[in-house]
N, C-alpha and C positions, 0 to 999 in steps of 0.2 A: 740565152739559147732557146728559142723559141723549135718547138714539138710538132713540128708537121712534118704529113706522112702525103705521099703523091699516090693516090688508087688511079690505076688506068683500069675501065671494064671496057670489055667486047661487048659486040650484040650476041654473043650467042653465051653471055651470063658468066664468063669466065673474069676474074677480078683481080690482079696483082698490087699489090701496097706495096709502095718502095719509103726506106729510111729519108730522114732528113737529110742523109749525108749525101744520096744518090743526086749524081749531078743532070739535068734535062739531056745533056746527051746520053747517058749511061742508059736511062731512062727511055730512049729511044731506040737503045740500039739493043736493049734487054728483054724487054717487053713484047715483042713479039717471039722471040726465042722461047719465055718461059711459057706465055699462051700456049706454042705450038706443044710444048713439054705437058700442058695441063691437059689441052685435047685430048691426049695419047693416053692418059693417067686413065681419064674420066670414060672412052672409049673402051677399052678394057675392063675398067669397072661395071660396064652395061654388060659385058658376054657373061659373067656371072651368074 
C-alpha cells in the first residue's frame, strides 16, 4: 500500500491534501467546496 497524498493549491495560497483513499473525482468535486470553506475561515481571521 503505497502512501500518497493528492495537494490541490490555489493561486491565492490556499492548499488542500486529500488521503490515498480520495478517488480523482471525490477530489474534484471537494476541492473547490473546501477552498471556498477556507476563504471564509481565513477572511474572518483578518477582521481581527
Amino acid at each position: 500500500m503505497n502512501n500518497r497524498h493528492v495537494k490541490v493549491t490555489y493561486a491565492d495560497g490556499i492548499e488542500i491534501t486529500f488521503g490515498e483513499t480520495a478517488s480523482r473525482a471525490w477530489i474534484r468535486f471537494m476541492a473547490p467546496i473546501l477552498a471556498e470553506e477556507e476563504r471564509k475561515r481565513r477572511r474572518k481571521g483578518r477582521k481581527r
